[in-house]
N, CA, C and O atoms as a GROMACS GRO file, in nm:
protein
  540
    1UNK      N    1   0.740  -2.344   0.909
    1UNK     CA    2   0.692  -2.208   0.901
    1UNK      C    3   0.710  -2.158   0.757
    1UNK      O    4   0.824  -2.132   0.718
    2UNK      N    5   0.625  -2.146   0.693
    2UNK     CA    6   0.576  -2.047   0.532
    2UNK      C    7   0.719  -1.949   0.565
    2UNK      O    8   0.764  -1.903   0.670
    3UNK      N    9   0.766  -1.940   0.416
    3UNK     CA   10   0.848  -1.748   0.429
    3UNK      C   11   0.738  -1.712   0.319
    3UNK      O   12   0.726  -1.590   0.331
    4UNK      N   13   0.647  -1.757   0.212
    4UNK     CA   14   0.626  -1.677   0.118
    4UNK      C   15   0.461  -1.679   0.161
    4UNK      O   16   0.396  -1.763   0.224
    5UNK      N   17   0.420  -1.542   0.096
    5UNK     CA   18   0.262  -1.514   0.103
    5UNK      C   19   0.231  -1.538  -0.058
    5UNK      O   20   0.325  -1.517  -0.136
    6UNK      N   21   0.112  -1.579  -0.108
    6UNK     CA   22   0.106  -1.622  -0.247
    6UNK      C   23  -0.010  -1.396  -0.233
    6UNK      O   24  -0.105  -1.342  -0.175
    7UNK      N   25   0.071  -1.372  -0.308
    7UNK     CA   26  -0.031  -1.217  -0.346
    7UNK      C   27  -0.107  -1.236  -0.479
    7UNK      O   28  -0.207  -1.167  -0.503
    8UNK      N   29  -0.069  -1.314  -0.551
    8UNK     CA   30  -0.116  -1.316  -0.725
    8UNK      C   31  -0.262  -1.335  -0.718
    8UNK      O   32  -0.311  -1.446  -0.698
    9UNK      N   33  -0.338  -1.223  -0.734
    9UNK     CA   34  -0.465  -1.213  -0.790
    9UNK      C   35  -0.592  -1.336  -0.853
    9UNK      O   36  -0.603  -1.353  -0.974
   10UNK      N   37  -0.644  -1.383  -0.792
   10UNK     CA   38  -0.714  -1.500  -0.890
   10UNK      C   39  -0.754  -1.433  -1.015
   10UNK      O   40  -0.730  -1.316  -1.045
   11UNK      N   41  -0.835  -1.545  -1.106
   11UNK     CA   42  -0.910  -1.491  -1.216
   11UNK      C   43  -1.012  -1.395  -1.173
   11UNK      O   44  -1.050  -1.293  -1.231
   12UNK      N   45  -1.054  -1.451  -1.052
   12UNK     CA   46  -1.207  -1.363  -0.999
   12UNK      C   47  -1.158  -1.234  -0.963
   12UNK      O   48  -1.163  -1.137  -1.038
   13UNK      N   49  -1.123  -1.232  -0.880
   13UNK     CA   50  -1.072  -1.139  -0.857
   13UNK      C   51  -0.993  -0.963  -0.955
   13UNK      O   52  -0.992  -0.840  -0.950
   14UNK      N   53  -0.938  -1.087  -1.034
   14UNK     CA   54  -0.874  -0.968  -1.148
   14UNK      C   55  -0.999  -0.981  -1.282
   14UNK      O   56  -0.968  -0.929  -1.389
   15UNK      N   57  -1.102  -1.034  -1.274
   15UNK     CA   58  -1.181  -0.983  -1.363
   15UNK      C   59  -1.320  -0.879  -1.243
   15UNK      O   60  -1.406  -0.801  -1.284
   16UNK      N   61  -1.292  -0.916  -1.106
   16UNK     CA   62  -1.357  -0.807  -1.018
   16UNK      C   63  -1.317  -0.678  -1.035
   16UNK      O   64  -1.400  -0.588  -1.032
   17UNK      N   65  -1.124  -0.643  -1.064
   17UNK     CA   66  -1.149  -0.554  -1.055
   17UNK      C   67  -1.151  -0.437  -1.196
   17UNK      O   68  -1.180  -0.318  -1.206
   18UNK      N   69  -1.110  -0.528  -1.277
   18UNK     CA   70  -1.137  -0.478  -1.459
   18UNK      C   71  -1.300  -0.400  -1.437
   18UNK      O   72  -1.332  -0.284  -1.464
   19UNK      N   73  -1.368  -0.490  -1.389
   19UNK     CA   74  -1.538  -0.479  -1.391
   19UNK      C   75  -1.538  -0.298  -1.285
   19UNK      O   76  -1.550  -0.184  -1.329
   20UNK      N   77  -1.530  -0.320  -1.224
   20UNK     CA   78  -1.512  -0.190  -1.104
   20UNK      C   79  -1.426  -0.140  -1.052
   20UNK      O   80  -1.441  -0.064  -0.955
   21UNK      N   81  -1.296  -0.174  -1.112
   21UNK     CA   82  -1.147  -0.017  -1.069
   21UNK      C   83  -1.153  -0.057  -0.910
   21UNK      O   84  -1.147   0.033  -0.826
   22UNK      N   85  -1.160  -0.148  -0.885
   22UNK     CA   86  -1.080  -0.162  -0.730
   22UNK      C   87  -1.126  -0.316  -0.671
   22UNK      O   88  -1.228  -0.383  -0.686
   23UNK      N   89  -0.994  -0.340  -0.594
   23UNK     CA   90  -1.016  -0.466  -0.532
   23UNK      C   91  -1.002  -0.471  -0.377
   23UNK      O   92  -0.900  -0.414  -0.340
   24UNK      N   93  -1.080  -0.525  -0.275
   24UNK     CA   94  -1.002  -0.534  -0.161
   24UNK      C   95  -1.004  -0.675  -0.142
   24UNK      O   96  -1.057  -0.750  -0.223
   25UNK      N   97  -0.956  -0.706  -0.055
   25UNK     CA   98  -0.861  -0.891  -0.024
   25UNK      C   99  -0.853  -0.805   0.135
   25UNK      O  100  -0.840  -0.685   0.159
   26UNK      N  101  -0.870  -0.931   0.232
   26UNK     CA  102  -0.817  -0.931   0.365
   26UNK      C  103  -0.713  -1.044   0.376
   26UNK      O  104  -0.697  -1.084   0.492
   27UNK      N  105  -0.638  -1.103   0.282
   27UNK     CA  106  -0.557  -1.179   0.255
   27UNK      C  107  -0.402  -1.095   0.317
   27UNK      O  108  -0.397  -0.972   0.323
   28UNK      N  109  -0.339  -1.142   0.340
   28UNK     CA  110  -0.208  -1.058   0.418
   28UNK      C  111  -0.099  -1.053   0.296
   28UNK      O  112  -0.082  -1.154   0.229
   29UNK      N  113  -0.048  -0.968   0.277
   29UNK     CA  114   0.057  -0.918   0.183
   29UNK      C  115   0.192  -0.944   0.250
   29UNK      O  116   0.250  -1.021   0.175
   30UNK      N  117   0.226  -0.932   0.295
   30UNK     CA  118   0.334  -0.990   0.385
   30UNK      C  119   0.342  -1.080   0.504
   30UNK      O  120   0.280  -1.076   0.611
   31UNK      N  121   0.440  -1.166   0.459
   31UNK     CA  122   0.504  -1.290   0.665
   31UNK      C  123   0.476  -1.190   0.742
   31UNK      O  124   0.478  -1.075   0.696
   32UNK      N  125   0.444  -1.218   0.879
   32UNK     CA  126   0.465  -1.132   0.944
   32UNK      C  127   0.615  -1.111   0.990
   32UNK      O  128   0.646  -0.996   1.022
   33UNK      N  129   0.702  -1.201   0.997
   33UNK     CA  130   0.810  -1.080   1.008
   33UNK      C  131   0.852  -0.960   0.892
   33UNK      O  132   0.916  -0.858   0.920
   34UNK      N  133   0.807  -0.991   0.774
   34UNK     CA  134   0.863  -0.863   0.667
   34UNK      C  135   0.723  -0.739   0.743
   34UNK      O  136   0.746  -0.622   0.774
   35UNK      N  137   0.640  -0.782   0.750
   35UNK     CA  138   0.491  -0.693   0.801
   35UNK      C  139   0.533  -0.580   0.908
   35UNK      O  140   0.520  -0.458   0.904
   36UNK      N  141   0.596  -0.681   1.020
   36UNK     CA  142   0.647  -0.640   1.121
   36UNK      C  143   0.791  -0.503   1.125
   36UNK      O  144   0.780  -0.399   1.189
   37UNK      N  145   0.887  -0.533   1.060
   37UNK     CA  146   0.997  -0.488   0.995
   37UNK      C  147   0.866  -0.343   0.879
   37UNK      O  148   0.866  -0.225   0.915
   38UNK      N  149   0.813  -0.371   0.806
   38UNK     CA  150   0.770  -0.219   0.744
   38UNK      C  151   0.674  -0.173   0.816
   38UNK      O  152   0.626  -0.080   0.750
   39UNK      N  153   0.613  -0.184   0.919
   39UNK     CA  154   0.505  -0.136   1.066
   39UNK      C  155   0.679  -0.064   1.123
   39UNK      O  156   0.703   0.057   1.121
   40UNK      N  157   0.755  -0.145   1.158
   40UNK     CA  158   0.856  -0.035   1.254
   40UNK      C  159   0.897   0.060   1.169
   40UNK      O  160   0.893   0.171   1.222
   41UNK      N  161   0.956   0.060   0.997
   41UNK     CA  162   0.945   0.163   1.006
   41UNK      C  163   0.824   0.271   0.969
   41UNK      O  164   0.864   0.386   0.987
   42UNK      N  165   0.735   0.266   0.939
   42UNK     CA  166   0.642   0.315   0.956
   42UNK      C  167   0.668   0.422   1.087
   42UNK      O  168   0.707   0.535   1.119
   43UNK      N  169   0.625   0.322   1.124
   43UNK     CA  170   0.679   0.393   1.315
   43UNK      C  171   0.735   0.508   1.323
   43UNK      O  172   0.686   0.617   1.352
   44UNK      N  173   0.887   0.466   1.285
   44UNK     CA  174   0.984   0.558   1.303
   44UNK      C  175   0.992   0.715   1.194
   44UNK      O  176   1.084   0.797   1.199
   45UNK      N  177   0.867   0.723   1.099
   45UNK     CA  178   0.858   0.817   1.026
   45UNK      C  179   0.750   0.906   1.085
   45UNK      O  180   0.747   1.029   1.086
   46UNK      N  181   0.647   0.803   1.143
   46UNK     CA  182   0.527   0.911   1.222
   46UNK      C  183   0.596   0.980   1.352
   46UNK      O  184   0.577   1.098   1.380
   47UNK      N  185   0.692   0.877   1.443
   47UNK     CA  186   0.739   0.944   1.574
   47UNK      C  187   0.861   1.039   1.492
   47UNK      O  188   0.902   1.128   1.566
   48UNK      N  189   0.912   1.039   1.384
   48UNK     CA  190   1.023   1.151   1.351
   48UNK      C  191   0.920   1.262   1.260
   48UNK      O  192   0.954   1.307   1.151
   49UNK      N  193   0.855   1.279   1.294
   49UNK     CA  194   0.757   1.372   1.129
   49UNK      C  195   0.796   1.533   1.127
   49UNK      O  196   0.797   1.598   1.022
   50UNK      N  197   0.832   1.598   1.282
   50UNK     CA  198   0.862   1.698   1.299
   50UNK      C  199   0.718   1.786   1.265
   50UNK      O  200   0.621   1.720   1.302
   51UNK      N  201   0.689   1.884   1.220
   51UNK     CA  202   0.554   1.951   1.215
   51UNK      C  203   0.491   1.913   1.169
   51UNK      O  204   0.374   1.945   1.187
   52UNK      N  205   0.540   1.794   1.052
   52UNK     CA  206   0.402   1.773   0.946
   52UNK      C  207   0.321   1.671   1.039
   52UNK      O  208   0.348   1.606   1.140
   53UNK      N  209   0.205   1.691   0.955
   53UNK     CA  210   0.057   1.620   1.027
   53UNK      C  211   0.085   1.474   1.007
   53UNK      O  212   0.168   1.450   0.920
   54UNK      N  213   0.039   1.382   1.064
   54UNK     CA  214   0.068   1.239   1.055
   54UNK      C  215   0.059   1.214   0.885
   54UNK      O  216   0.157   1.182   0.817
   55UNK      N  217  -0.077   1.236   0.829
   55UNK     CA  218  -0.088   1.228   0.681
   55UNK      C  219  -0.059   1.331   0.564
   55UNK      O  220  -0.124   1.363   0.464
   56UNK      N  221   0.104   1.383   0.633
   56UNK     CA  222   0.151   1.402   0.533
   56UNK      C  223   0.322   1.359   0.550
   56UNK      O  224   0.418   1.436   0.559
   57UNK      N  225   0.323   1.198   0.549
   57UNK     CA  226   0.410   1.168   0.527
   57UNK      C  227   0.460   1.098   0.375
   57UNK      O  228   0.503   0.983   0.366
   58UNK      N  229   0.441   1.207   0.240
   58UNK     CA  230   0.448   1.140   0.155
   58UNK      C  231   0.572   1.132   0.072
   58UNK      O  232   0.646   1.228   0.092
   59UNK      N  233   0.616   1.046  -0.016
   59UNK     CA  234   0.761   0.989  -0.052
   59UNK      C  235   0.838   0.983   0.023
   59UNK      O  236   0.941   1.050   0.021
   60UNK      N  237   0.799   0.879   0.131
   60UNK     CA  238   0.898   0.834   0.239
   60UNK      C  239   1.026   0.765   0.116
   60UNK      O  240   1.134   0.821   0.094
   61UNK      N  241   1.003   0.699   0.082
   61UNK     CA  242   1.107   0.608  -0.014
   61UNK      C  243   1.214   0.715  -0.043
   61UNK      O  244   1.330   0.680  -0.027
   62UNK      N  245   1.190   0.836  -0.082
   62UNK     CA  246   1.313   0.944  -0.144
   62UNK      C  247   1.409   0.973  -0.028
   62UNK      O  248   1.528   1.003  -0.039
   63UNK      N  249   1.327   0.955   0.101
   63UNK     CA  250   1.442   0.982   0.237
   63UNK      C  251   1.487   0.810   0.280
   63UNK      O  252   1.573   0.785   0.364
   64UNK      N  253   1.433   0.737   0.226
   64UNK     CA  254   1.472   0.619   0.294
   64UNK      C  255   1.428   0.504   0.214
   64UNK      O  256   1.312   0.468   0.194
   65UNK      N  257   1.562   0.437   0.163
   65UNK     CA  258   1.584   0.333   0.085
   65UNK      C  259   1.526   0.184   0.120
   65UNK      O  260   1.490   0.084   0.058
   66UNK      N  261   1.541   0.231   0.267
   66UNK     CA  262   1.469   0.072   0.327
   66UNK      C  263   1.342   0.018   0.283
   66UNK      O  264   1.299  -0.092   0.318
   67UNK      N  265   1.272   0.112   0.195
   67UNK     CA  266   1.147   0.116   0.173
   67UNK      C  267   1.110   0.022   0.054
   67UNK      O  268   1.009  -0.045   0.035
   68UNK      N  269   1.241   0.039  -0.034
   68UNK     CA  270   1.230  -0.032  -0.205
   68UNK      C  271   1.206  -0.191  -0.187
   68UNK      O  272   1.169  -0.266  -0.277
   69UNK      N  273   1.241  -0.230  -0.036
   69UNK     CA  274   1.235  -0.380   0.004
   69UNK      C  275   1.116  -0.398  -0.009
   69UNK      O  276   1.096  -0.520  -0.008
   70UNK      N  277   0.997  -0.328  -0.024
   70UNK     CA  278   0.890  -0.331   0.050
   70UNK      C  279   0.808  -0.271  -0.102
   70UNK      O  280   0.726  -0.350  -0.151
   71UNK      N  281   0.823  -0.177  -0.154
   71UNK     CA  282   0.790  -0.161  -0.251
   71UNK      C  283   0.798  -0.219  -0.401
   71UNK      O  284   0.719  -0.218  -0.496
   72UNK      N  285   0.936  -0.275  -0.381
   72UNK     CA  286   0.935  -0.362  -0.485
   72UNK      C  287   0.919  -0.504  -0.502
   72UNK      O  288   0.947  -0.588  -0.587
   73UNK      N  289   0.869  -0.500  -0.400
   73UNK     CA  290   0.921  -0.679  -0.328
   73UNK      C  291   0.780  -0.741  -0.421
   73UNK      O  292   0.667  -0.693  -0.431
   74UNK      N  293   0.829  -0.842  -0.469
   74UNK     CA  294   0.768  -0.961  -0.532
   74UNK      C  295   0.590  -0.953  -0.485
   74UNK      O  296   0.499  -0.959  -0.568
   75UNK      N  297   0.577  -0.943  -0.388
   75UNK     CA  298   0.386  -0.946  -0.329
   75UNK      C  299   0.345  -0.859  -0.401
   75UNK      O  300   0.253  -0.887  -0.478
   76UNK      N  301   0.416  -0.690  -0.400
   76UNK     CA  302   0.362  -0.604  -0.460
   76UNK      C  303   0.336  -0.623  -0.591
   76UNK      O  304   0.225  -0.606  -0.642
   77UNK      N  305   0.430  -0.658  -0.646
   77UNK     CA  306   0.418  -0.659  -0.784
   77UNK      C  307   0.400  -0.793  -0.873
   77UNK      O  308   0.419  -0.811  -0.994
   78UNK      N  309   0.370  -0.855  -0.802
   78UNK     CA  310   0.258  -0.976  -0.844
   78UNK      C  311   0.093  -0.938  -0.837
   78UNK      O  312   0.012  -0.964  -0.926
   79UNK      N  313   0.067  -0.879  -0.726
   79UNK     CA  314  -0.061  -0.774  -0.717
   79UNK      C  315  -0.063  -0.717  -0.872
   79UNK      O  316  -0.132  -0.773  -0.957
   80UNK      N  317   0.010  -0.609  -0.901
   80UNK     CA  318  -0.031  -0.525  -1.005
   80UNK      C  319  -0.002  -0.577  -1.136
   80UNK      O  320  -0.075  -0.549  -1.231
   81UNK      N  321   0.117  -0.662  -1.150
   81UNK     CA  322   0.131  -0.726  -1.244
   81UNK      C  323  -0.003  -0.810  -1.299
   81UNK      O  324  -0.035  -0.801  -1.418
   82UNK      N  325  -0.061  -0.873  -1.227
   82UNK     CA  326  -0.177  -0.960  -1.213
   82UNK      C  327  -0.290  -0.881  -1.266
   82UNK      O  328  -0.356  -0.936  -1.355
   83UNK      N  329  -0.329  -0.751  -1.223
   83UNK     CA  330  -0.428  -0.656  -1.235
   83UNK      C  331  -0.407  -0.570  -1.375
   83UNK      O  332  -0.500  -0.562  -1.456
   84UNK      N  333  -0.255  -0.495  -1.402
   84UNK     CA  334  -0.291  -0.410  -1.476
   84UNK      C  335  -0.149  -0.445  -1.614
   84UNK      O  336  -0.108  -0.366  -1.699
   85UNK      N  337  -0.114  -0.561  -1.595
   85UNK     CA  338  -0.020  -0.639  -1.686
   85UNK      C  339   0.192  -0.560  -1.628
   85UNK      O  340   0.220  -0.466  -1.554
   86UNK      N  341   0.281  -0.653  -1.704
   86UNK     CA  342   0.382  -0.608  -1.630
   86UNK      C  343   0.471  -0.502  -1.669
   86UNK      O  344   0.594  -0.506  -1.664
   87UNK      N  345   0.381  -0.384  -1.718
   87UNK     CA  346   0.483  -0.228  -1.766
   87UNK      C  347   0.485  -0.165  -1.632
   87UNK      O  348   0.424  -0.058  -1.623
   88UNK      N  349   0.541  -0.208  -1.533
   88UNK     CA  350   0.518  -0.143  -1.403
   88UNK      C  351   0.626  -0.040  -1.388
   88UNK      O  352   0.737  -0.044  -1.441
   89UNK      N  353   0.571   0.071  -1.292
   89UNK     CA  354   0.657   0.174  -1.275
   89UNK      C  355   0.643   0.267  -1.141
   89UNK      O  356   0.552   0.349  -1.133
   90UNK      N  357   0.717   0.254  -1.061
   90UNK     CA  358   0.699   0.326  -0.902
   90UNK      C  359   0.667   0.468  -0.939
   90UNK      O  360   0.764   0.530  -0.983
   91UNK      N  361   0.535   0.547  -0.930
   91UNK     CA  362   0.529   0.657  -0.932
   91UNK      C  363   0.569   0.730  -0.803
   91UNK      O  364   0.650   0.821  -0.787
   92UNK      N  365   0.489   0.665  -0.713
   92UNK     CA  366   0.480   0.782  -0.572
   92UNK      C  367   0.490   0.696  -0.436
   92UNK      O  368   0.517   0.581  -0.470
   93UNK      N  369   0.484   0.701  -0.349
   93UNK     CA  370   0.501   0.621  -0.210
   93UNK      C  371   0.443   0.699  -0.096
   93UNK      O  372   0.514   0.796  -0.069
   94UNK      N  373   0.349   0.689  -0.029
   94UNK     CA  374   0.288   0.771   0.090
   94UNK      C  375   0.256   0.687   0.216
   94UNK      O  376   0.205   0.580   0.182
   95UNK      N  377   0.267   0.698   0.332
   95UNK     CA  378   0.206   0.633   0.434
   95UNK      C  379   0.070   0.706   0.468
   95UNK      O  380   0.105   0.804   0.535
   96UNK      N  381  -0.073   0.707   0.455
   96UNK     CA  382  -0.126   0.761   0.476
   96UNK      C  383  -0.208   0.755   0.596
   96UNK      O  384  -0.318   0.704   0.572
   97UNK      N  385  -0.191   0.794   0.730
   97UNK     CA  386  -0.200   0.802   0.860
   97UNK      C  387  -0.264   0.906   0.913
   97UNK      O  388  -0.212   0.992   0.983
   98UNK      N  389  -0.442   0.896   0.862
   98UNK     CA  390  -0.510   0.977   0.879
   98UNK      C  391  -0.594   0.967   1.007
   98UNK      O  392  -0.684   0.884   1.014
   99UNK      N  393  -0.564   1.053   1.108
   99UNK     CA  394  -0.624   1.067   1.279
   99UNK      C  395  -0.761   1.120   1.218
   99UNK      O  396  -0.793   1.191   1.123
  100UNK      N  397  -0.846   1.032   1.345
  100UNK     CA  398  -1.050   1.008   1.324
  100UNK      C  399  -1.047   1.147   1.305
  100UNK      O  400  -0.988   1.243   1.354
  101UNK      N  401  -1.122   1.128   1.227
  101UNK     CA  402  -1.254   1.273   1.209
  101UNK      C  403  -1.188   1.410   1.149
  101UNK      O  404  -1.251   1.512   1.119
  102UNK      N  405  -1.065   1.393   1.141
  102UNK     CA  406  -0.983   1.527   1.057
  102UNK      C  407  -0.884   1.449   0.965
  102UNK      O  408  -0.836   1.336   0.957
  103UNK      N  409  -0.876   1.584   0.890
  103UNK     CA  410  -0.789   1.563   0.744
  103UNK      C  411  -0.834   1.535   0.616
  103UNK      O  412  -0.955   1.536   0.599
  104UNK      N  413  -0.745   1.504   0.505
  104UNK     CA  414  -0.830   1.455   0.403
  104UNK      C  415  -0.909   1.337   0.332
  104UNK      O  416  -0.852   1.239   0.381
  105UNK      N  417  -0.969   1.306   0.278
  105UNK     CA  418  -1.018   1.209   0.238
  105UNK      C  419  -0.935   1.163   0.150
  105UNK      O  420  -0.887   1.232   0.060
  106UNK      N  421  -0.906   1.020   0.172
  106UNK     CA  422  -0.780   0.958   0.082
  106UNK      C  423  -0.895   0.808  -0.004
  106UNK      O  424  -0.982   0.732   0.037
  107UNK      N  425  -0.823   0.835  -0.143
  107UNK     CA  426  -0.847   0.736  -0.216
  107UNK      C  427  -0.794   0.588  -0.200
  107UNK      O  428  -0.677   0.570  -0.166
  108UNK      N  429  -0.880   0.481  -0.224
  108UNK     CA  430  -0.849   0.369  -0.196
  108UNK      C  431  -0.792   0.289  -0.320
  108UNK      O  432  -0.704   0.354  -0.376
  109UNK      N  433  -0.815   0.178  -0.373
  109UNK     CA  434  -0.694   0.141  -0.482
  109UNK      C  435  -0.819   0.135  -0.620
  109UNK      O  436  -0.923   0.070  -0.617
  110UNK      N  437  -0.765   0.232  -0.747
  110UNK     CA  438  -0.851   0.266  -0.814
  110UNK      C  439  -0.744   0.233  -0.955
  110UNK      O  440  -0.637   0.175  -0.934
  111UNK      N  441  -0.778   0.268  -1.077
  111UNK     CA  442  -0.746   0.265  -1.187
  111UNK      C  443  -0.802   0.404  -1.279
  111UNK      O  444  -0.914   0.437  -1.319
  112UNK      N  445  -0.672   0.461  -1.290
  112UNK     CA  446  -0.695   0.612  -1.386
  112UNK      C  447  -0.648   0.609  -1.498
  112UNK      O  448  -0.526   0.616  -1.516
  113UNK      N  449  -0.731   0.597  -1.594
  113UNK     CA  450  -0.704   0.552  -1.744
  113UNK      C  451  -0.572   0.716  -1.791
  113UNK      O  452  -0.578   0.833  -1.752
  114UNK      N  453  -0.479   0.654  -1.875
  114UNK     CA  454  -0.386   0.754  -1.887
  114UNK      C  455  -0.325   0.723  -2.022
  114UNK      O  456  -0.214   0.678  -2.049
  115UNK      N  457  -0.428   0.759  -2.101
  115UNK     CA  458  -0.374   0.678  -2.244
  115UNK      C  459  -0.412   0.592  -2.218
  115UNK      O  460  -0.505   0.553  -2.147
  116UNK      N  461  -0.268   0.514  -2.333
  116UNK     CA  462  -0.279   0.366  -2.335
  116UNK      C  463  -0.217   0.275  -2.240
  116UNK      O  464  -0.186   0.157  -2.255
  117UNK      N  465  -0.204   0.364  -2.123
  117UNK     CA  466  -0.127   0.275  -1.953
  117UNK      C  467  -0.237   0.293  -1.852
  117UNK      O  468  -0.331   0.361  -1.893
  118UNK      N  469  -0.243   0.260  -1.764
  118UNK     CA  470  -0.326   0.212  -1.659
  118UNK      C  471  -0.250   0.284  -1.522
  118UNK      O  472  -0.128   0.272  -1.520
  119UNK      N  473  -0.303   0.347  -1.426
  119UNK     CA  474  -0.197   0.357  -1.356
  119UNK      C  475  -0.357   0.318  -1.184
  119UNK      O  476  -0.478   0.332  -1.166
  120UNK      N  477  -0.231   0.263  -1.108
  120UNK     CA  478  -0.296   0.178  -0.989
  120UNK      C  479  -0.283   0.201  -0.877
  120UNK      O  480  -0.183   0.160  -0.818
  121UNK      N  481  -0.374   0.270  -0.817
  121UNK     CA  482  -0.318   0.319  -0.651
  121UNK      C  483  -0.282   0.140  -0.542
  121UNK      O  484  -0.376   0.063  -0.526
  122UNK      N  485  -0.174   0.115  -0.496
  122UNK     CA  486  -0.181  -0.025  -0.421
  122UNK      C  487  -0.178   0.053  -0.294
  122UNK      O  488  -0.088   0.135  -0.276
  123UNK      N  489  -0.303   0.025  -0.175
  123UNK     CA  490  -0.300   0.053  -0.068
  123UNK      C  491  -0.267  -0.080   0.073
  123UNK      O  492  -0.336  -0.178   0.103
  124UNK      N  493  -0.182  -0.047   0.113
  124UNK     CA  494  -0.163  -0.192   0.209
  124UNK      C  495  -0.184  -0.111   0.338
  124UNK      O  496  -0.112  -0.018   0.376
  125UNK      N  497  -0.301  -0.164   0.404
  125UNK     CA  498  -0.342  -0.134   0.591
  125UNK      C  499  -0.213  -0.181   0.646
  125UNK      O  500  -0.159  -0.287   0.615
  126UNK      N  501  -0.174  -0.103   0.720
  126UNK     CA  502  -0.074  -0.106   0.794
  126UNK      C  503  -0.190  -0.154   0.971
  126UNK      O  504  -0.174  -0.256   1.038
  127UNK      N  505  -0.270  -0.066   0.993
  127UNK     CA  506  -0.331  -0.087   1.147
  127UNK      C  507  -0.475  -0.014   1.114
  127UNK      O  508  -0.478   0.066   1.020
  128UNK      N  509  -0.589  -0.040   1.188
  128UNK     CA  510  -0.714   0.036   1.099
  128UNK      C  511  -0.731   0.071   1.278
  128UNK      O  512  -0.718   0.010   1.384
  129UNK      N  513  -0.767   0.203   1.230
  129UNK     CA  514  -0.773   0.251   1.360
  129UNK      C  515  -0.682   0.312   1.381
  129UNK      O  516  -0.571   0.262   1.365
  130UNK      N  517  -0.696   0.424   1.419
  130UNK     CA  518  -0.591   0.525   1.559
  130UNK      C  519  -0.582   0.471   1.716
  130UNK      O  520  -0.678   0.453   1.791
  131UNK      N  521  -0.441   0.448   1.746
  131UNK     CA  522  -0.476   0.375   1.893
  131UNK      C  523  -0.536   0.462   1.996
  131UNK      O  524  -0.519   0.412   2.107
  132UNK      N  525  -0.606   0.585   2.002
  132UNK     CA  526  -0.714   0.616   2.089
  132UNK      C  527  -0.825   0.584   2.061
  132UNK      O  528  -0.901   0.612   2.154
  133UNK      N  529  -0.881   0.531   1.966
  133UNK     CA  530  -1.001   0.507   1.949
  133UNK      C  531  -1.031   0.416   2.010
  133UNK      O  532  -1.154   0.418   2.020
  134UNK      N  533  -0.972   0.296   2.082
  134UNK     CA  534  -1.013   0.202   2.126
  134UNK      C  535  -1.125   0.091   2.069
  134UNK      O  536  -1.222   0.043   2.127
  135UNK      N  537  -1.083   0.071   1.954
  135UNK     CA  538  -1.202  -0.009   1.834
  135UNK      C  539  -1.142  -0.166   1.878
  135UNK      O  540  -1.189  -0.267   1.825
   0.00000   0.00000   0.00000
């Protein structure tokens, strides 16, 4: 049984997304047991959210450390390293868990020129779909 997922970007790929500011891959970013382990907590932030709306659970990481496993972990940052070279720097952290047909429109993984740094939205699908939809 594999423990490692290879995330590192091909050439194609990282000259796909120089060319057009975004890449998607259906390639898996995590084993499924690490997958499994950041889906629970996931979980446990949408069933604890208290009033806020599902998609606004953002900087989970500032309430919960368990997260840096996951954020900093080697897949991720072989991804961006690969894409936007290795001055990397954790800006922000959001689960974005937007229920059909309401809320906001969320950006997918883009590149916003900022100076002379690059900065990179990394979006990882957690589940596509709301489980009422029955898709």
């Amino acid at each position: 049984m594999g423990t490692e997922v290879n995330t590192r970007p091909s050439q194609e790929e990282i000259s796909f997304y120089k060319n057009n500011g975004y890449l998607l891959t259906n390639r898996p970013l995590f084993t499924g047991e690490k997958f499994s382990k950041l889906f629970t907590i996931f979980e446990e932030h949408l069933n604890n959210r208290g009033n806020l709306k599902p998609d606004e659970l953002d900087v989970p990481h500032m309430k919960d450390a368990r997260l840096f496993e996951f954020l900093m972990a080697p897949e991720i940052l072989d991804i961006v390293e690969g894409l936007i070279g290795p001055d990397i720097g954790l800006w922000s952290s959001h689960f974005i868990c937007k229920e059909p047909r309401t809320g906001k429109k969320h950006p997918g993984m883009k590149t916003v020129p900022t100076g002379k740094a690059a900065s990179t939205v990394l979006t990882v699908l957690l589940r596509f779909g709301w489980p009422s939809m029955n898709l």
